[in-house]
N, C-alpha and C positions, 0 to 999 in steps of 0.2 A: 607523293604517292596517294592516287584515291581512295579514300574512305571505304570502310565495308557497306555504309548505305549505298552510295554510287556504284559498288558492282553489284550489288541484291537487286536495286532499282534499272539495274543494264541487262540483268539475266531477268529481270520480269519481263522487259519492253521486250527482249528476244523473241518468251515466250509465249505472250500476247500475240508479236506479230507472226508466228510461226502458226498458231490455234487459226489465225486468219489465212495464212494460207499467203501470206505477202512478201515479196523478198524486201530487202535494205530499201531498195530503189526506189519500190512498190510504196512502202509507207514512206519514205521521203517527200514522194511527191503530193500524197493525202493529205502531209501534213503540213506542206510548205517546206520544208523542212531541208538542210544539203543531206546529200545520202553519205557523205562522213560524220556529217553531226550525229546521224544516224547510229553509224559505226561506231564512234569513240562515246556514246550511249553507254552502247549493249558492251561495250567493254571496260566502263564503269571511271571511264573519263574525264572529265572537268564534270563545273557544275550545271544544273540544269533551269533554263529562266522559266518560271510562269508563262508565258508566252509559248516557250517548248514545248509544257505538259499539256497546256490548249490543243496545241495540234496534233499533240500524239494521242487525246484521247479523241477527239473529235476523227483521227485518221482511222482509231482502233473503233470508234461506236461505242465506247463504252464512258464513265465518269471519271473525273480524274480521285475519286475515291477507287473505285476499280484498278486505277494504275497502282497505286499504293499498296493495295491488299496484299496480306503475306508477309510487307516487307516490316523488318523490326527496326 
């Protein structure tokens, strides 16, 4: 069962990429990323590598302090 950080950290990535304005696909592709890795993210799914948070923030513009924010 995933952890409550992995769904806090799946409902952030959501809403980052929603503020942006980008479907699933849309930051998938920004970030290098498959557009299910995507998916089972934001639905607070397995773990997430270093490597992932690179491209999710660099896809978002933001730091990967930025990605974290909020989350406890």
């Amino acid at each position: 069962m995933p952890g409550s950080f992995n769904i806090e950290f799946g409902k952030r990535i959501r809403e980052l990429r929603a503020r942006k304005g980008l479907s699933q696909e849309q930051l998938s592709l920004n970030a290098g990323l498959g557009r299910q890795l995507v998916g089972d993210i934001e639905r607070g799914e397995g773990n997430v590598k270093l490597s992932t948070l690179r491209g999710l923030k660099r896809a978002l513009g933001i730091t990967i302090a930025d990605l974290m924010n909020g989350i406890a």
